[in-house]
C-alpha positions in Angstrom: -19.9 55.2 313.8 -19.1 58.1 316.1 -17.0 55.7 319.0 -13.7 56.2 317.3 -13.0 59.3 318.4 -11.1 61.1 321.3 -11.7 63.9 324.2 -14.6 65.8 324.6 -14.4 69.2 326.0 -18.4 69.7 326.4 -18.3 66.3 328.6 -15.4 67.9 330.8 -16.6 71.4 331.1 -19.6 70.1 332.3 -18.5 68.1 334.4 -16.0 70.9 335.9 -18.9 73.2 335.9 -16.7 75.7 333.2 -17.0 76.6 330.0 -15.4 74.7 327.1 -13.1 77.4 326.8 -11.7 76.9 330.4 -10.5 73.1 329.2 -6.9 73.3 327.7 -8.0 71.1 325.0 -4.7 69.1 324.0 -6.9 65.9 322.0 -7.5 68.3 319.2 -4.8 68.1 316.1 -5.4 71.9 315.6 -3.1 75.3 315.0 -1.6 76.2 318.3 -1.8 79.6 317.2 -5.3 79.4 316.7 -7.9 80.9 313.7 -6.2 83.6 312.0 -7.5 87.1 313.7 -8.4 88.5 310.0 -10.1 85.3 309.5 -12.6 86.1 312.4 -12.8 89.5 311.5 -14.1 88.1 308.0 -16.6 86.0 309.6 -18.3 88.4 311.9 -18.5 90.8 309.4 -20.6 88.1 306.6 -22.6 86.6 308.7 -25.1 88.1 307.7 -24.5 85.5 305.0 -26.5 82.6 307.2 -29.9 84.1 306.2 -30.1 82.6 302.6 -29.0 79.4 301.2 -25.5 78.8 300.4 -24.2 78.0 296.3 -26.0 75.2 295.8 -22.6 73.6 294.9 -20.0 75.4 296.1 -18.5 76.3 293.1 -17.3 79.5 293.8 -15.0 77.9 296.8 -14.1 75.4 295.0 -12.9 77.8 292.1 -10.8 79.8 294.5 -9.4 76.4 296.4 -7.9 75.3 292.5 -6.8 78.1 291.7 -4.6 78.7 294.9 -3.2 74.4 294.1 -3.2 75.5 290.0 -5.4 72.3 289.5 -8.4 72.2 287.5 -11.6 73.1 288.8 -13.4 70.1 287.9 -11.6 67.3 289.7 -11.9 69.0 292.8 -15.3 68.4 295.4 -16.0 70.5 298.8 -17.6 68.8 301.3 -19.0 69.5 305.0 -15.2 68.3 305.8 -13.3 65.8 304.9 -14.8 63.0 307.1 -18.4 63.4 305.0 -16.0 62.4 301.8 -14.1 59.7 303.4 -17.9 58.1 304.3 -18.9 58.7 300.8 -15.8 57.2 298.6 -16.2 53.6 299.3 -20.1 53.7 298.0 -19.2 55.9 295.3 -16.4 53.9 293.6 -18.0 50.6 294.8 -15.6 49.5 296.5 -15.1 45.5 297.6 -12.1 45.2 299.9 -10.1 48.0 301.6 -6.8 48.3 303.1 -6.3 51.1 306.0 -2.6 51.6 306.9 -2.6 52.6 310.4 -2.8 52.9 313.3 -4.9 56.0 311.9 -8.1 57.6 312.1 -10.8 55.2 313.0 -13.2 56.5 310.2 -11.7 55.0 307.0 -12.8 51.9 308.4 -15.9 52.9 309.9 -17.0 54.2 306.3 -15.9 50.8 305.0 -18.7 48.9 307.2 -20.9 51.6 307.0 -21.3 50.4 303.1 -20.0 46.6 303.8 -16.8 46.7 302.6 -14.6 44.5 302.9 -11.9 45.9 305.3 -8.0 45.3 306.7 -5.7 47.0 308.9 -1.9 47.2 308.2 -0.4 48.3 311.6 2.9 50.1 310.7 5.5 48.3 312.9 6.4 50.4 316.4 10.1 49.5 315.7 10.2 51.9 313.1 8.1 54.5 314.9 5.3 53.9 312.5 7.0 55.2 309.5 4.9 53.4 306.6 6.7 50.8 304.7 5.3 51.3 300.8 6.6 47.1 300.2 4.1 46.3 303.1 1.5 48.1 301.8 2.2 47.0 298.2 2.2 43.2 299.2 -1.2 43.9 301.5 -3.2 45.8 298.7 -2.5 43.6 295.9 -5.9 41.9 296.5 -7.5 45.3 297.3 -9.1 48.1 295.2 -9.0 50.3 297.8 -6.0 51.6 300.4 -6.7 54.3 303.1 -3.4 56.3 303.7 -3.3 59.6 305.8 0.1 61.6 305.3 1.2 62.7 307.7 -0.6 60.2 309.4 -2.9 60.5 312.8 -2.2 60.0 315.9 1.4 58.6 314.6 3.0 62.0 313.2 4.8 59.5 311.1 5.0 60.4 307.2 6.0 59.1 303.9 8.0 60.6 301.0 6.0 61.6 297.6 8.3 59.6 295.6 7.7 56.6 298.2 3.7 57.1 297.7 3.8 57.7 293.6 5.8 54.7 293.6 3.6 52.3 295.1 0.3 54.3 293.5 1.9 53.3 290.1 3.1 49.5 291.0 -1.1 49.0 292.0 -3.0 50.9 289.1 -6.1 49.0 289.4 -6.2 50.1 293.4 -7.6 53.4 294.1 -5.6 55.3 296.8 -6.7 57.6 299.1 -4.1 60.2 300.4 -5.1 62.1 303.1 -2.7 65.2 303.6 -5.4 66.7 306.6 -2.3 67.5 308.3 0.6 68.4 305.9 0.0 72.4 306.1 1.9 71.7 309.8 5.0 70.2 307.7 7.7 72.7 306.7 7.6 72.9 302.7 4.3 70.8 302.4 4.1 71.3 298.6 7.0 68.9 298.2 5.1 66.3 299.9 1.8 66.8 298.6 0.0 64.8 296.0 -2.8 67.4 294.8 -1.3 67.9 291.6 -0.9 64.4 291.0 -2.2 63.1 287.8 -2.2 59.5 288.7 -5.5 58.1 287.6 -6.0 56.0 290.7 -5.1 58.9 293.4 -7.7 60.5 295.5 -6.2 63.5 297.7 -8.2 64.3 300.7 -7.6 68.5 302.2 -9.1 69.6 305.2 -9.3 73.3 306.5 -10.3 72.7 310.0 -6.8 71.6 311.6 -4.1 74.4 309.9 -6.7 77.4 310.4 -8.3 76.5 313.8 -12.1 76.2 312.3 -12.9 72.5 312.6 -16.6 73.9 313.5 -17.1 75.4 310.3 -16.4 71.3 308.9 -14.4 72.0 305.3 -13.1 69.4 303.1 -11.9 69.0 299.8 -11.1 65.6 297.5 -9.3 65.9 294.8 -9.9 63.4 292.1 -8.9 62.2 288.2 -12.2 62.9 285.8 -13.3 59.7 285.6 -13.1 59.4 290.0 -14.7 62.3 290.1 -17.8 61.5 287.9 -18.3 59.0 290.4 -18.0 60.6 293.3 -20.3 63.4 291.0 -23.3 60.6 291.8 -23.4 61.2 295.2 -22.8 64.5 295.7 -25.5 66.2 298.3 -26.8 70.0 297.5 -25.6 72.7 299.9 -23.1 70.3 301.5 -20.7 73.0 302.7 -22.6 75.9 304.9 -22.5 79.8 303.8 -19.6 80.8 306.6 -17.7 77.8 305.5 -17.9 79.2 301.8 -17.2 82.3 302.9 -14.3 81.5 304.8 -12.7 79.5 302.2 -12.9 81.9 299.8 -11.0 84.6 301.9 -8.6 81.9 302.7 -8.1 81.3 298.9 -7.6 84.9 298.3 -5.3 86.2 301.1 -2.4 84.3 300.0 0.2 86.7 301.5 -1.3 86.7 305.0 -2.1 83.0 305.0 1.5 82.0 303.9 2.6 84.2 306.6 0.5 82.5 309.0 1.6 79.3 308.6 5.1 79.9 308.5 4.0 81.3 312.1 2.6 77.9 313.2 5.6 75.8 311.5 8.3 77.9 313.8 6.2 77.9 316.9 5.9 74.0 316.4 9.7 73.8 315.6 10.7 75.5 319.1 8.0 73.9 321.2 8.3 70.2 319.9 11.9 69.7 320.2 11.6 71.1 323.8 8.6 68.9 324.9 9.9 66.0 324.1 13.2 66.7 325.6 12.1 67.4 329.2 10.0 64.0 329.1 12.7 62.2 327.6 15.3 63.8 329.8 12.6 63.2 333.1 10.7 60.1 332.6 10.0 57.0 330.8 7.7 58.0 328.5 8.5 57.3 324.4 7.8 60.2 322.5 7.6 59.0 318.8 9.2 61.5 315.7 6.3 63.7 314.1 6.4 65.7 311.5 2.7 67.5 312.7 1.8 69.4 315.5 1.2 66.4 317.9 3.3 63.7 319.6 2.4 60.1 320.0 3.8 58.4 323.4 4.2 55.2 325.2 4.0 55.5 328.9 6.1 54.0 331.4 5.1 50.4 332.0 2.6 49.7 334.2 1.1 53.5 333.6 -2.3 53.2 331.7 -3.9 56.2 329.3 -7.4 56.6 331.4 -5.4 56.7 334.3 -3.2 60.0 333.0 -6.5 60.8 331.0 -8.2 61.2 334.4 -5.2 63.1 336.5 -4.5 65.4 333.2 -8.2 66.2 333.0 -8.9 67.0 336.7 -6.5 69.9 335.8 -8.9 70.9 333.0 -6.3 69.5 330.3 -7.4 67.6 327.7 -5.4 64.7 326.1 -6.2 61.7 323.9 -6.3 58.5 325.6 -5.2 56.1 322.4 -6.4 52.8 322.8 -9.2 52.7 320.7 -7.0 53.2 317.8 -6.8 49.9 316.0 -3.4 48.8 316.4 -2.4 50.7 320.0 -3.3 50.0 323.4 -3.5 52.0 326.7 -0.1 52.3 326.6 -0.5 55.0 324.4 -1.6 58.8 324.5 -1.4 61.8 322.0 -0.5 65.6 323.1 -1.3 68.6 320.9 1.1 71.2 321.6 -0.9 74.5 322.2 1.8 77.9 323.1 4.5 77.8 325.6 2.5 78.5 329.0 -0.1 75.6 328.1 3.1 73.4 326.8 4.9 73.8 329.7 2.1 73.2 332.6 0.9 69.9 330.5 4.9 68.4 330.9 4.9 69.5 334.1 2.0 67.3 335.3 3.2 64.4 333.0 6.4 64.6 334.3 4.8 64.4 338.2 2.6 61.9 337.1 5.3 59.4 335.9 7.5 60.3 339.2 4.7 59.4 341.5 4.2 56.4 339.3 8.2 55.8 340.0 8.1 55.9 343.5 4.5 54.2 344.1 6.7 51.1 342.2 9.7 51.4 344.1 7.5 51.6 347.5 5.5 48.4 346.4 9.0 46.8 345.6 10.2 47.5 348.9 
């Protein structure tokens, strides 16, 4: 269940002989600016923390995390990140037939089969740069109980509206939905899109830690869920599923809203300057497609006859990382998926995209020839 996933900085520094630091690691949907400097600070100082067991239950996290999203306590589950909830919500809420809208993360289906579920992809249409369509989904889940739907979505950037979502939540109440907002801390004014404080029975919001604050390693997740969801989810809950620095970084996260705020209003203008610019220069230089995102990575169709592994390979020789897409269900090789990083990084990444699609150019007009 682990081939769904992208670039591999270990694999490359090896084979580079560097450390994974050296790898400009654009495959990873994390904050450009990296973790927060007071966050690491924390860290260093508690981890002393890693010598005895963590809460049992993570209650004291989990207290913190409502309180910051004025929800109650007790619909709300930590896990060691979201993906270890995703596996466990199908089994949970015996699930029989799935729908994942995607293309999208490969493990809402993998967790599907894991527990034989019965499971369907609805593959947004291109033509409208992967933007859901809620009358699509509606018409495809009818005959489901559960629908997979991550907003703003991965590796698309696309996103739908909170009205759009509650809408079709309520026109299906006998369908649980799963709303992953992973990446909606990269969205200006994310609390107008978010679902958390839904009280739709049949909503399941999924909130990860790892991509706005630069600590995927420490492997947070929340779900929130309506009591009579959670009770279920309750059964199959795991002791000391989130580790002692995870708690502990939660909890400072949770309790430094003035910095954190700050923080991410950071990361939203950094992204606002260097995605515009990005996909101007390929635009303006090549054939690539970059698609509209509303997160901190662009999807994009290469030129015709220009394959993913093949720019995979050239970017990676230069120690950058990107995601080659077509083991996302519902692309192709056509396809690959930049994470902006700062300016310098942004700027040297183009650069050999842009080269690579001119040397592409001219191998084509020297074949036509």
């Amino acid at each position: 269940m682990i081939g769904g996933h992208g670039g591999n900085i270990y694999h490359l520094a090896r084979i580079h002989g560097c450390r994974p630091s050296d790898i400009c690691d654009m495959s990873a949907n994390v904050n450009p600016l990296g973790p927060m400097p007071d966050l690491m600070d924390h860290l260093a100082e508690n981890l002393p923390v890693i010598t005895a067991l963590p809460e049992v239950d993570a209650g004291s996290m989990i207290a913190a995390f409502a309180r910051q999203n004025a929800i109650d306590p007790q619909t709300v589950m930590a896990g060691n990140g979201s993906t270890q909830l995703i596996y466990r919500i199908p089994r949970a809420l015996g699930s029989r037939r799935a729908i994942v809208v995607g293309p999208t993360y490969a493990d809402y289906h993998d967790a599907c089969v894991m527990h034989g579920v019965a499971c369907e992809h609805l593959i947004c249409r291109e033509a409208d740069d992967f933007v859901p369509d809620t009358e699509r989904i509606r018409e495809a889940a009818a005959g489901a109980d559960l629908v997979f739907l991550c907003n703003p979505n991965n590796p698309t950037g696309a996103m739908a509206d909170r009205e759009a979502i509650t809408d079709l939540c309520r026109a299906l109440p006998e369908t649980v939905f799963v709303i992953d907002e992973s990446y909606l801390p990269f969205v200006p004014q994310p609390e107008t899109i978010s679902m958390i404080r839904s009280e739709l029975p049949n909503v399941l919001v999924l909130n990860s830690m790892s991509k706005a604050f630069r600590i995927p390693g420490l492997r947070i997740g929340f779900v929130k869920a309506p009591p009579p969801l959670m009770t279920k989810l309750a059964a199959y809950a795991l002791p000391w599923s989130v580790n002692s620095l995870a708690q502990a970084a939660v909890t400072w996260l949770m309790t430094h809203a003035d910095a954190v705020d700050a923080f991410l209003s950071e990361t939203r203008t950094l992204i606002a300057a260097e995605k515009p610019k990005a996909i101007a220069r390929l635009h303006a230089s090549t054939a690539i497609r970059c698609f509209p995102s509303a997160t901190t990575f662009i999807l994009m169709r290469l030129p015709a006859g220009l394959d993913a592994p093949t720019v995979w390979q050239q970017m990676a020789d230069q120690r950058i990382l990107v995601r080659d897409c077509a083991n996302f269900q519902g692309l192709s090789d056509a396809f690959i998926r930049i994470s902006l990083k700062n300016l310098a990084e942004n700027q040297r990444a183009i650069d050999l995209l842009v080269d690579l699609c001119r040397r592409h150019e001219n191998k084509g007009a020297a074949h036509a020839g």
